[in-house]
N, C-alpha and C positions, 0 to 999 in steps of 0.2 A: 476842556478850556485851556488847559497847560498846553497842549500842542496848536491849539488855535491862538494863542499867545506868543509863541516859538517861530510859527509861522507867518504872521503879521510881521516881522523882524528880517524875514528872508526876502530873499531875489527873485522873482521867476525862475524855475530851472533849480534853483538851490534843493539840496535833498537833507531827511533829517531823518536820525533812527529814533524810533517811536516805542516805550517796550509798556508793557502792563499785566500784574500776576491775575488783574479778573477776566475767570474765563467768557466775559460776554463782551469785551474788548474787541474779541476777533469781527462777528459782527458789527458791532456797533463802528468799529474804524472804516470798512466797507461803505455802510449806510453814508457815515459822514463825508466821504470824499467820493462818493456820488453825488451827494445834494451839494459840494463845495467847489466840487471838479480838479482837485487834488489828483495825484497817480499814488497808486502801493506795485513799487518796483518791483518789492521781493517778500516774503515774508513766513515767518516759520515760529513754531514753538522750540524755545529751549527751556528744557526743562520745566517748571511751573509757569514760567514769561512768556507771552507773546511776542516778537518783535517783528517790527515792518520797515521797510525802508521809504520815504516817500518822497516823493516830488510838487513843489509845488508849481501849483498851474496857474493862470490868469483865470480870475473868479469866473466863473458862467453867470450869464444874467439869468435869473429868475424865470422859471418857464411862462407865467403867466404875463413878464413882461415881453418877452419875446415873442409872444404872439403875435401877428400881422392884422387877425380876425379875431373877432369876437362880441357876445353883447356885453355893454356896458360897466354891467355887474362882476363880471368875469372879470373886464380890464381893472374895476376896483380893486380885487381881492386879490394884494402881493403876497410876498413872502412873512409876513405876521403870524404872531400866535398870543392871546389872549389869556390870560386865564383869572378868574374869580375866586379869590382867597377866603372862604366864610369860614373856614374853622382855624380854630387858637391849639390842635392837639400838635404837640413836637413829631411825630412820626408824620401826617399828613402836611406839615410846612415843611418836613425833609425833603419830600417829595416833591411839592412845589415850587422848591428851589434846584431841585436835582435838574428838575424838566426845565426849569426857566435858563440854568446855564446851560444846559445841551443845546436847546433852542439858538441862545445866543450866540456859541458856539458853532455854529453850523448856517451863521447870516440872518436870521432871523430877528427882526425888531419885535420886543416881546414886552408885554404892560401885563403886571401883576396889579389888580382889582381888590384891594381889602378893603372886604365886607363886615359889620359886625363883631364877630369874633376875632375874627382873623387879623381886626385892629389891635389884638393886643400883643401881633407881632412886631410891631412898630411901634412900640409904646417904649421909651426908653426907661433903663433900670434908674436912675438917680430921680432924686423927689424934684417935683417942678412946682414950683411958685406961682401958678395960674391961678386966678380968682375963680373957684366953683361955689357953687349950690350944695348943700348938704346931702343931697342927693345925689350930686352928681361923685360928690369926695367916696360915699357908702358905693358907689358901684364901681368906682378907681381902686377901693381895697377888695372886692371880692374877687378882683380881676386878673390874672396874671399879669404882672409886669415888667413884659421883656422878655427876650429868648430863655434863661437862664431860668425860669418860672415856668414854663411850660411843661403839660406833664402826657403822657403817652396814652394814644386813643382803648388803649387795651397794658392790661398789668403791669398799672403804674403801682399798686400795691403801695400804697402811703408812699410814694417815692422811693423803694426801692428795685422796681422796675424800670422805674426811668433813670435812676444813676447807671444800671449794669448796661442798659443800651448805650448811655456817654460811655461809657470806660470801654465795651467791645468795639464801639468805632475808633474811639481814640486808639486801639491795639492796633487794629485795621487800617490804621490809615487814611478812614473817612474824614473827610470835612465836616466840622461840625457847624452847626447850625449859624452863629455868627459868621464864620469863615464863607461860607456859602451865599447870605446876602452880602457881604463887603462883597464879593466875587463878583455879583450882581451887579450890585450898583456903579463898580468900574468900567464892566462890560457894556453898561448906557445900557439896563435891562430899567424900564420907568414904574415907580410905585406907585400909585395911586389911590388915596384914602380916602374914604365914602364919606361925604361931608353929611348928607343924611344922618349916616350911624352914626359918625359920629358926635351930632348935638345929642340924638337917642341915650348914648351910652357913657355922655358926659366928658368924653373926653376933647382936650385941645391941640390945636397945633402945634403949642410948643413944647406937650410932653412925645412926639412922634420924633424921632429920629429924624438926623439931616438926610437930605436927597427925596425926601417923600412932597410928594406935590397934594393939593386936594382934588377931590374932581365930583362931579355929580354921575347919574344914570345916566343920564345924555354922550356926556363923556364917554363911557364904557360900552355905549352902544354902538357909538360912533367906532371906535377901536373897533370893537367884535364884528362888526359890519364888514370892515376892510380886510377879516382875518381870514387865512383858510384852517386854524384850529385853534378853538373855543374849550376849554377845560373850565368844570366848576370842581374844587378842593373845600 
C-alpha cells in the first residue's frame, strides 16, 4: 500500500527504490506489477532487505475489460474482490484486512461484507446513546467492543495470548488492526454492515464507526456476482 501510495504521486516514466526486510516481498512485488503493469528495472538483496528499482507505467486495463469477445457474464466480472466478514476473532480480521489492502493495492475495488460477528468489528469503543431493548443492551455487553476488545481465534489465554501478539507486531513493524482499517477506508475499500444482523444482534447505526454504509444480502450478492474473488473470514 506504501508503494502504491508513492506511486499514485509519480509521473509515467518516474522510478522509485522500493526496499523491504520480509522475505516474501520478493514475490509478492513481482505478482503486484504484473497485475499493475509497473516495470522492476533492477533488483537484489542486500543483506537482510530486498530492494527493487521500479518504473512506473500507464495502468493496463483489466483483462476482462479488454476483451473484444465474450458472454455476458464474463464482461460483468471486472477487477473486484468480495469478501464476507463473519467472524469477531483479532487474528482472522488481521487477515481480512491484510487481503483487503493488498487487493486495493493492486487496483482492485474491494467490499468487506460484515456478518454477525464480524459486526463487532465496527462497533465503536465509546458508549453510544442509542435507545435499546434490554435485550438488545445484554448482547452489546457480551459483545466485544471495537478492535481493542478482540481476542485471538487460538491462545488467547485470558488475554495473555493476545497482548504478546500486539506487542510482537508492534516489534515487527506490523500494522495494527486499527492502522489497517484507517488504511482501508482511505484507500475507498467499502464496508458494508448486514442490516439483517444487525437488528438480530441489537446493534445500531450509530454505535458502528464512520465510513461504514448498511446494505442487505441482495446487496452482497450483487457485489460477489461482479467479483472474480469471493472470500468468507
Amino acid at each position: 500500500m506504501g508503494l502504491t501510495k508513492k506511486l499514485e504521486t509519480m509521473k509515467t516514466g518516474d522510478r522509485v527504490l522500493a526496499g523491504a526486510s520480509d522475505p516474501g516481498f520478493e514475490k509478492d512485488l513481482h505478482a503486484y506489477c504484473k497485475v499493475t503493469g509497473h516495470k522492476i528495472l533492477s533488483s537484489r538483496w542486500k543483506g537482510k532487505n530486498y530492494l527493487a528499482l521500479i518504473e512506473k507505467s500507464a495502468k493496463e486495463r483489466d483483462t476482462m475489460e479488454s476483451k473484444s469477445q465474450g458472454n455476458n457474464h464474463e464482461k460483468s466480472q471486472g477487477n473486484k474482490k468480495t469478501i464476507v466478514v463473519f467472524s469477531s476473532d483479532l487474528d482472522r480480521a488481521l487477515a481480512t484486512f491484510v487481503i483487503a489492502n493488498g487487493a486495493r493495492s493492486m487496483g482492485s475495488e474491494v467490499t468487506l461484507f460484515f456478518t454477525f460477528w464480524g459486526l463487532n468489528i465496527l462497533r465503536k469503543e465509546q458508549y453510544s446513546s442509542a435507545k435499546k431493548s434490554l435485550m438488545d443492551q445484554m448482547f452489546g455487553m457480551m459483545m466485544p467492543k471495537g478492535v481493542k476488545q478482540l481476542k485471538l481465534s487460538q491462545l488467547h489465554m485470558f488475554g495473555m495470548g493476545t497482548g504478546m501478539m500486539k506487542h510482537v507486531m508492534k516489534e515487527k513493524n506490523v500494522n495494527s488492526l486499527s492502522q489497517l482499517m484507517q488504511t482501508a477506508l482511505e484507500a475507498g475499500v467499502k464496508f458494508v454492515a448486514c442490516s439483517m444482523s444487525m437488528d438480530v444482534m441489537g446493534i445500531k447505526k450509530e454505535e458502528l464507526i464512520d465510513g461504514v454504509e448498511v446494505g442487505g444480502v441482495a446487496q452482497y450478492l450483487s457485489e460477489a456476482d461482479q467479483s472474480n474473488v469471493n472470500l468468507f473470514i
